[in-house]
N, C-alpha and C positions, 0 to 999 in steps of 0.2 A: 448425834449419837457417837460418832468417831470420838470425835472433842472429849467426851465425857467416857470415855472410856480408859482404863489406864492399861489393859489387856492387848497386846501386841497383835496376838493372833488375832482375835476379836474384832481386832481395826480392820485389819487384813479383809476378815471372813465381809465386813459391809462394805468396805472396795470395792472387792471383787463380784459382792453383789450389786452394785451400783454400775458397775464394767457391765453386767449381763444385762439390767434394763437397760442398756441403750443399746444393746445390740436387738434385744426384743422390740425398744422405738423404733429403730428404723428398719427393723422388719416390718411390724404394724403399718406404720407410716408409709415411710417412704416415699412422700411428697416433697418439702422441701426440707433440705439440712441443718437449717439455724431453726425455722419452726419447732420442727424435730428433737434439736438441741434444748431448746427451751422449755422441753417436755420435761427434762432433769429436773427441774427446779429451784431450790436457794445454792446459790454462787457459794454460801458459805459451809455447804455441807457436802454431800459429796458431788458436786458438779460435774468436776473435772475427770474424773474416771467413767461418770453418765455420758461425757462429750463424746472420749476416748469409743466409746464401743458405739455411739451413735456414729460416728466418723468412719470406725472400723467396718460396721454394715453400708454404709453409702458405697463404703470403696468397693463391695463385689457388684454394685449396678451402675455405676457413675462414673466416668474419667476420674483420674487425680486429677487433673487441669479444673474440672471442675468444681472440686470439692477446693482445692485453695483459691481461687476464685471468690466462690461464696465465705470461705473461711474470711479472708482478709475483706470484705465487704467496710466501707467506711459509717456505716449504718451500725454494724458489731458490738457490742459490748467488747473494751480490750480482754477481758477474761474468756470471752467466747473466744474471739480470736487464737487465743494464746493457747488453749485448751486444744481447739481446732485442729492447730497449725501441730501441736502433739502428737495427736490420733494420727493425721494424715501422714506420721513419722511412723507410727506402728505399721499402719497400713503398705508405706514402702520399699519395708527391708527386705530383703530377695538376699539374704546370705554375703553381700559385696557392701562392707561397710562404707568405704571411702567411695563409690560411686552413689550411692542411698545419701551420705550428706553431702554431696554436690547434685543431687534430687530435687534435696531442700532448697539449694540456693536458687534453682531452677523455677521452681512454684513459688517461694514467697521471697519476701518484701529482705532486706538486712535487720529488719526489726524482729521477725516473727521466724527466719531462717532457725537458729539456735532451737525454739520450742519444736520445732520438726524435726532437727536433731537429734533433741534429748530423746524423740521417739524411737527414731532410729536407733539410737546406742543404748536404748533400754530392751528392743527387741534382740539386739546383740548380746549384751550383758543375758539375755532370761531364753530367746532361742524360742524353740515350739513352746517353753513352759508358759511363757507371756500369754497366746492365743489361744491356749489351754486352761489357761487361768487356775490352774492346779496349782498347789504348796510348792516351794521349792527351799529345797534346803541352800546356807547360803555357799558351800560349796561346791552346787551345781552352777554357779554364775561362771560364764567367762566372761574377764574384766579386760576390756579395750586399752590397750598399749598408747596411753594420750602424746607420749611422747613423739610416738613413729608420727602421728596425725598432721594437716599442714596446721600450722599457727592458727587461724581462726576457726579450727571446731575445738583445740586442746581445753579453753575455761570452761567449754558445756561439756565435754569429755570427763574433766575433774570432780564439774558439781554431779555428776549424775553418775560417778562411781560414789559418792557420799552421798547422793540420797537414794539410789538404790540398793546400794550396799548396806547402809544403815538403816533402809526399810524391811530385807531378807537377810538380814545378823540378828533374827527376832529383837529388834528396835535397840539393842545394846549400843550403846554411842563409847562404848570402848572400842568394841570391835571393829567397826564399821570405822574409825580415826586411825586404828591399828593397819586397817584394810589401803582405807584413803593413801596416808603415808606410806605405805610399801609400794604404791601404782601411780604416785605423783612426784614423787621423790625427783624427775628428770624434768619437768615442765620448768 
């Protein structure tokens, strides 16, 4: 449905609906995480935002320890993983960027650290509007300084001012390049 869609908001509105069944999974649920996960269904449609809120409902009954744990399971599909290791980014941002991605390095692996990350600096970038999953215009974004960051978060810093920039610039790929370069210009 996304795929076939050419409607910006449109996309947005079955994201976001894809965001809330997994937080309704693991509400219902609530047995195990990957299970749970798998309740999303095709890897190729909205998975990855089903993971996100499936992850994001674990995190108020479960340790983080836990939840990256099962995340990085060698059993995994890497998409799960990857997906996983996201969510459990949403779920750890407490307003302290730079301790939230030294969170990351904490819980997962150097392979799967960055997609925790990108969680982190997307809750950053979007603030309560993320968990709220409300509309946000793209001038309510505050855009993470990659520059101040130490060296190995600044390339997932970069890509995730260009794909969430370019996700809340209602999908205009002028503006969101326009954006990118004005906030990478120092990397």
């Amino acid at each position: 449905l996304v795929k076939a869609s050419e409607n910006a908001d449109e996309k947005r509105s079955f994201i976001d609906e894809a965001h809330q069944l997994g937080h309704l999974i693991a509400q219902d649920g609530g047995r195990d995480l990957i299970d749970d996960s798998k309740k999303c269904g095709d890897p190729q449609s909205l998975f990855g935002a089903c993971i996100h809120g499936v992850v994001m409902g674990y995190a108020d009954k479960v340790s983080l320890k836990t939840i990256s744990e099962k995340c990085a399971l060698d059993t995994n599909a890497d998409l799960i993983k990857r997906n996983c290791a996201h969510g459990l980014g949403h779920s750890i941002y407490t307003n302290k960027l730079s301790d939230n991605l030294m969170d990351c390095d904490k819980y997962f692996s150097p392979y799967l650290a960055p997609d925790c990350n990108s969680g982190v600096i997307m809750e950053y970038m979007l603030g309560t509007h993320s968990r709220a999953m409300g509309m946000i215009s793209s001038k309510e974004i505050t855009y993470p300084a990659c520059s101040d960051m130490q060296e190995k978060y600044r390339e997932t810093c970069a890509k995730a001012i260009g794909s969430y920039g370019l996700y809340y610039s209602s999908s205009s790929v002028d503006a969101a390049l326009k954006k990118c370069s004005e906030l990478t210009n120092n990397l």
